[in-house]
C-alpha positions in Angstrom: 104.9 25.1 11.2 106.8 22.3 9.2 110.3 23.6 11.8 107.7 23.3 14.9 106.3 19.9 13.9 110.1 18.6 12.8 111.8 19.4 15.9 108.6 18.8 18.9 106.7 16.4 17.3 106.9 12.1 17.8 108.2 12.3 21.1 105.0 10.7 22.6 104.4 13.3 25.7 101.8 12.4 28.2 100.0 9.7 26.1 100.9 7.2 28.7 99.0 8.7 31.3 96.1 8.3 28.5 96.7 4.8 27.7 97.0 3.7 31.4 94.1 5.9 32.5 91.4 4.4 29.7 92.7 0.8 31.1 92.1 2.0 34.6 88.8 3.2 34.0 87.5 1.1 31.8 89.0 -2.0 32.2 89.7 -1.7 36.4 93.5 -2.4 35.5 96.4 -1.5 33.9 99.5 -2.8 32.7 102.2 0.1 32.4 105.5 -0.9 30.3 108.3 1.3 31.8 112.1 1.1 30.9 112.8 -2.0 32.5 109.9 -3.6 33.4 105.7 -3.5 33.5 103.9 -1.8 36.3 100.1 -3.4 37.3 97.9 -0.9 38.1 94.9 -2.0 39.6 91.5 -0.4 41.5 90.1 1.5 38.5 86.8 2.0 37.6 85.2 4.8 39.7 88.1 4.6 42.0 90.4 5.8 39.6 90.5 9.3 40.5 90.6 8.6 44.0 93.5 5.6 44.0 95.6 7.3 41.4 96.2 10.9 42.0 98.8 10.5 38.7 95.6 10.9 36.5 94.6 14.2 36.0 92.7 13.6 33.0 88.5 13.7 33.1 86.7 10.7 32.2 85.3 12.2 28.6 88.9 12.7 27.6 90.1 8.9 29.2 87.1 7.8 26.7 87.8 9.9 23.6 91.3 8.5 23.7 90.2 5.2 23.7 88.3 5.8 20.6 91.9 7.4 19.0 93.5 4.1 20.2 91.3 1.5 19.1 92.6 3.0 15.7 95.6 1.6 16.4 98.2 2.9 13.3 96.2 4.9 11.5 96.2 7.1 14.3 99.9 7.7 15.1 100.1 9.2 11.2 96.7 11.0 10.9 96.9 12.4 14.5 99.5 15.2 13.5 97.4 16.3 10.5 93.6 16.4 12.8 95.0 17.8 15.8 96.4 21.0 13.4 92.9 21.2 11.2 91.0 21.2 14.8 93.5 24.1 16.0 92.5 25.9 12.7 89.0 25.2 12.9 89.1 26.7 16.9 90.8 29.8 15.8 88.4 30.6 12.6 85.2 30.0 15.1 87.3 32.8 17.5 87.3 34.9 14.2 84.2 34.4 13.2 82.8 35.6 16.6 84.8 38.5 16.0 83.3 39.5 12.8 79.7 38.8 14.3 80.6 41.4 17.5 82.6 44.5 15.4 80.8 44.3 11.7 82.4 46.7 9.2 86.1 45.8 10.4 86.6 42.3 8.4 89.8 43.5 7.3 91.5 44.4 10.4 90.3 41.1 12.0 91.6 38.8 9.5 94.7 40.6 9.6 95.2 40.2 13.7 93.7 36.7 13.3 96.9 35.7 10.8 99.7 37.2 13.2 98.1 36.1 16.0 97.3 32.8 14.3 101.0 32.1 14.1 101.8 32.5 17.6 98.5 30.2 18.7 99.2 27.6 16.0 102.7 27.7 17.7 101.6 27.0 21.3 99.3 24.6 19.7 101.8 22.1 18.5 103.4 22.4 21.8 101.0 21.1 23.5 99.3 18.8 21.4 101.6 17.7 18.8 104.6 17.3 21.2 102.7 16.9 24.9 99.6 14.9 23.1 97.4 16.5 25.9 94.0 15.6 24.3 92.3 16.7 27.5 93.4 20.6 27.4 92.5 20.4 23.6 89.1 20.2 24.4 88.8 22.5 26.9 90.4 24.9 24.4 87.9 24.0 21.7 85.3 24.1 24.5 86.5 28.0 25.2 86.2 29.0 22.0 82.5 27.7 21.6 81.4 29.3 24.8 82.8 32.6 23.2 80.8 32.3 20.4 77.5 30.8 22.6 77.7 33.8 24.6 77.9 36.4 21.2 75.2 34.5 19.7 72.8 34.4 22.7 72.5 30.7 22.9 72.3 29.5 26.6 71.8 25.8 25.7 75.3 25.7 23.7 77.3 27.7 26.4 76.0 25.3 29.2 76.4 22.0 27.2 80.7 24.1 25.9 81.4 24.6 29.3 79.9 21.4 30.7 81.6 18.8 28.6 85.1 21.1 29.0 85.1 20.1 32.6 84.2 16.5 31.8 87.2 16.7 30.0 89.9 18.4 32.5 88.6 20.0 35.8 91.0 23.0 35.2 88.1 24.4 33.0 86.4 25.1 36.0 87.9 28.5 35.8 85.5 29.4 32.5 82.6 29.0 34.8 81.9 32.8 35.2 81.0 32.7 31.3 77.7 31.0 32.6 76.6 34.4 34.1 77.0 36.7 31.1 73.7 36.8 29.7 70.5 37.6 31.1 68.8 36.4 34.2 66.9 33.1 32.7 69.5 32.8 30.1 71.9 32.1 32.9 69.6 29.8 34.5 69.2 27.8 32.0 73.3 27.6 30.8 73.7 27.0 34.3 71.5 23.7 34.4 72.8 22.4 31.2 76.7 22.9 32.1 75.9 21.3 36.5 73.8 18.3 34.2 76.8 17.1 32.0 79.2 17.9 35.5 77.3 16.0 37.3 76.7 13.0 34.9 80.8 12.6 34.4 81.6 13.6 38.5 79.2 12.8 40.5 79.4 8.8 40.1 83.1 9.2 41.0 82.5 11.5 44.0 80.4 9.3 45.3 81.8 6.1 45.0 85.1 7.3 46.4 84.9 10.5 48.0 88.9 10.8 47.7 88.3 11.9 43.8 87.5 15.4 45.5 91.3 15.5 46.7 92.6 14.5 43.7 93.5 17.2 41.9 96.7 17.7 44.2 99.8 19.0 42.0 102.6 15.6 41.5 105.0 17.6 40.4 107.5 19.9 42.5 108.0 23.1 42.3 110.0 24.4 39.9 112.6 27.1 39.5 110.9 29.2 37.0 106.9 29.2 38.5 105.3 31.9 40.0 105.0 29.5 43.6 108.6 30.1 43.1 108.6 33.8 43.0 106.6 33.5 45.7 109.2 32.2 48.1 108.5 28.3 47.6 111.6 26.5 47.9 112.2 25.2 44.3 112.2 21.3 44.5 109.7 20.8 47.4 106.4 19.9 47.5 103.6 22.0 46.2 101.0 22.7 48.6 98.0 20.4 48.5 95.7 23.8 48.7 97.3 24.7 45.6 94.5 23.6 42.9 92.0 25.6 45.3 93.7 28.2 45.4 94.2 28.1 41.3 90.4 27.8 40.6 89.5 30.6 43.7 91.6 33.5 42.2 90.3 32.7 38.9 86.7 32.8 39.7 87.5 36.3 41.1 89.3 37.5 38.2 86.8 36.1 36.0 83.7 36.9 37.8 85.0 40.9 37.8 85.5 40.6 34.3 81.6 39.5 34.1 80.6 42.4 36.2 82.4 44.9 34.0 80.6 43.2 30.6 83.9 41.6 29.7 82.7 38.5 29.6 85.2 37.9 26.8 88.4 38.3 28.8 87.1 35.2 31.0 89.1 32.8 29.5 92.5 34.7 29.6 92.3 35.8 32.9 91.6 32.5 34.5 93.7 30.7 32.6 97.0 33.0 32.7 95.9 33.0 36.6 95.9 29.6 36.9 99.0 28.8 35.1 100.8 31.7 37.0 100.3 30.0 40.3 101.5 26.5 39.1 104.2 24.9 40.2 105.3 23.6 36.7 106.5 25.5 33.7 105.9 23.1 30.8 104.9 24.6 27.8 101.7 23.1 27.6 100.3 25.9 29.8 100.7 28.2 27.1 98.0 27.3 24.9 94.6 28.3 26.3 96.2 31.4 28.1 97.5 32.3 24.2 94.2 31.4 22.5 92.2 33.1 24.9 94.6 36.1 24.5 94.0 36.8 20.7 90.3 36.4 21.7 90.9 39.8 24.0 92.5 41.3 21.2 90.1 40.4 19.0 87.0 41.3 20.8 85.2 43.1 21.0 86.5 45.0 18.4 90.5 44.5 16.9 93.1 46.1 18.1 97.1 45.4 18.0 98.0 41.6 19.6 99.9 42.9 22.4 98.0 40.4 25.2 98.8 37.6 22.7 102.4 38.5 21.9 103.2 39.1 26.1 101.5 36.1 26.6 102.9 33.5 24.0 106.4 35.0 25.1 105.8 34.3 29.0 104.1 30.8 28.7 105.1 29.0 25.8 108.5 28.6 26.5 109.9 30.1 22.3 113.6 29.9 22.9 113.4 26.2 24.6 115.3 23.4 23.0 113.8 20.3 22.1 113.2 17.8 25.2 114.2 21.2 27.1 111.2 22.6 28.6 112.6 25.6 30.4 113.2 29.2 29.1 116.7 29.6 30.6 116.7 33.5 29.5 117.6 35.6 30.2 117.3 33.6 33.9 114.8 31.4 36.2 113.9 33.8 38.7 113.3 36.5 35.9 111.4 33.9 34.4 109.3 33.1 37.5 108.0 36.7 38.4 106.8 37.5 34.9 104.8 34.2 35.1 103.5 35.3 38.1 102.9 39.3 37.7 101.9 39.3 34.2 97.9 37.6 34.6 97.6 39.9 37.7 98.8 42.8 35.4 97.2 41.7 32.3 93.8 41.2 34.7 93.8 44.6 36.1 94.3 46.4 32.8 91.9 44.9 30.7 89.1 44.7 33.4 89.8 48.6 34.4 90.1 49.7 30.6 87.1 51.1 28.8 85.6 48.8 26.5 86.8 49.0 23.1 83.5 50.1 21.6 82.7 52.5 24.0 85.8 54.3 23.4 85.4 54.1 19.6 81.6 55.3 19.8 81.3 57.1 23.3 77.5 57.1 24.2 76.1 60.8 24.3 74.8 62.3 27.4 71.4 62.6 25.7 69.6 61.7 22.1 69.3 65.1 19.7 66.4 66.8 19.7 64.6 67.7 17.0 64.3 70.8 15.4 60.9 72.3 15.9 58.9 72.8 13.2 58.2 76.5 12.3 54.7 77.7 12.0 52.9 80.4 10.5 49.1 81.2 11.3 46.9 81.4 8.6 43.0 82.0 8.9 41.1 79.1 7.7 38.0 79.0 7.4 36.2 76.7 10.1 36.2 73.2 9.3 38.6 73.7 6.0 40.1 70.0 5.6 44.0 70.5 4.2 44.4 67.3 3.7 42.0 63.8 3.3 41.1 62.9 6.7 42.9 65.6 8.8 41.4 68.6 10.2 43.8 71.7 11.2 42.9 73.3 14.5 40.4 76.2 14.9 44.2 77.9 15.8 45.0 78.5 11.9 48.8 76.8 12.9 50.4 74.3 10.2 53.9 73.8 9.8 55.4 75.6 6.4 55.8 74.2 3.3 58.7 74.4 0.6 58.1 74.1 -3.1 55.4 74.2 -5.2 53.4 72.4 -2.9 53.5 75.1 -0.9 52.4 77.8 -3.4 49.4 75.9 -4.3 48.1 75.8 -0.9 48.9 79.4 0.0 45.5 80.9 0.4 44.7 83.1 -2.3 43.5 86.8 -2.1 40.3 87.9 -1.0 
């Protein structure tokens, strides 16, 4: 962790779009210092989404970074140090919803949770260490909560998880077939909680500039190395304006099979590592919810060897990438760009088709065991003879046999 931080971390990432987006919204203006001179921004407010297709980032995200700057200094050295603990934090909730769902295998969980660990920690600095993408952390954290809402039956927390995850970066739109993994009012009520905070952080955007619905439209080309690109997308052009709906479409489907087969659990890896597959950018920032919600599949129900996390941290996170280099260059681009696209349609066909872990560890039997039947012998009693206090035997004479000295006693005795 002390190589990863040394060589990604302090080169500032996106935090501009941050800085200019919480003056936008707040503010209605925004002074941008580039390399040679300052840029005025203006029309904020709740046009901001719809004047500056540039910002991506939902409003509770544009807010909570205010908070982080309005600490000025003391948040440029105690920002390396949180954003780690709350990665931590996020991956011991994962494991602790493990333990809850697979009791009696604490052992093998803490051991997949360590290698695993590693390779989530490392996808974890990339993104919010290096890229300082405080939007995608919280839709991570917000993941990870819904895991545990749904395992612990608590519809209020899974609405209100995946709720403010979309306040914070639309993209976590794709987490919305979680909402339907309980029962029938249990739904219902996660459902109104997570449209209620949507709503509240949207809607007043939506409606005062109905161009916010638009802009979610990708701003960067297509790259060499994307799926689009595998595809047959001429690298460098323009990504297709549908793109985003196409994203979120796809991942609804994967996600909303993975419901119906009570694998509710796979939700986030599927739409994620769907999502990112069709994008037209290949930053390494991608990598961290599809990882994270990769070790959750390998972790539950039950643990079993990381492979989902290992294929997916190698696809998405970019390993062998130089600093400031964001590409994998090997073994080549267009190698590069088909695995990023075939491996979430792979990965979401096996694990949705597969049996459920528990099921193949404990197969239900066809039917419950019978029990033996008891064996009887007839003895003549005389009418009305009480064998016991309160219990009469039948006029039949038929009691089931007993072993011991019990027994002898209550043998009748010659006539």
């Amino acid at each position: 962790m002390v190589v990863v931080l040394h060589y990604q971390a302090g080169y500032g990432g996106d935090w501009l779009y941050f800085t200019e987006g919480f003056d936008l919204l707040v503010h209605g203006h925004a002074n941008v210092r580039h390399e040679f001179t300052t840029v005025h921004y203006g029309n904020g407010g709740l046009h901001l989404y719809g004047s500056d297709p540039d910002i991506q980032i939902g409003p509770l995200a544009l807010l909570l970074a205010g908070v982080v700057m309005a600490m000025n200094d003391v948040s440029r050295y105690l920002a390396p140090t949180v954003l780690i603990l709350v990665g931590l934090a996020t991956l011991g909730g994962v494991e602790r919803t493990a333990l809850r769902m697979s009791p009696g295998t604490e052992t093998k969980i803490r051991q997949l949770t360590l290698v695993g660990g590693v390779l989530v920690m490392y996808a974890w600095v990339q993104a919010f260490v290096q890229w300082r993408h405080l939007d995608a952390m919280l839709v991570v954290v917000g993941a990870a909560v819904a895991l545990s809402a749904v395992a612990r039956r608590q519809p209020w927390l899974l609405g209100a998880a995946i709720g403010l995850s979309v306040a914070a970066k639309p993209t976590a739109l794709v987490l919305l077939p979680l909402l339907f993994a309980l029962d029938k009012r249990a739904n219902l009520n996660a459902l109104a909680v997570a449209a209620t905070l949507i709503g509240a952080f949207w809607l007043p955007f939506v409606i005062a500039d109905p161009a916010t619905l638009h802009a979610g439209a990708p701003q960067i080309p297509i790259r060499l190395g994307s799926g689009l690109a595998a595809l047959g997308l001429r690298a460098g052009g323009a990504a297709p304006s549908a793109i985003r709906a196409a994203q979120l479409l796809v991942a609804l489907i994967g996600g909303g099979f993975a419901v119906v087969r009570r694998r509710w659990y796979l939700v986030p890896v599927i739409g994620f590592a769907l999502r990112a597959g069709l994008d037209p950018s290949v930053e390494s920032y991608y990598a961290i919810p599809v990882v994270m919600g990769a070790l959750a599949a390998d972790l539950l129900p039950a643990p079993t060897v990381p492979t989902t996390t290992m294929l997916t941290w190698l696809v998405f996170s970019e390993p062998f990438g130089l600093p400031g280099n964001y590409y994998w260059r090997a073994p080549s681009m267009t190698v590069q760009a088909w695995l990023r696209l075939c491996l979430p349609v792979v990965l979401a066909i096996v694990l949705v088709a597969t049996p459920d872990r528990h099921t193949r560890a404990h197969p239900p039997a066809d039917r419950e065991p019978q029990a033996a039947p008891l064996e009887r012998i007839s003895v003549h009693l005389p009418a009305g003879r009480v064998s016991s206090p309160g219990r009469r035997w039948p006029r039949s004479g038929l009691r089931p046999v007993r072993r011991g000295r019990a027994a002898a006693r209550q043998q009748p005795g010659p006539s």
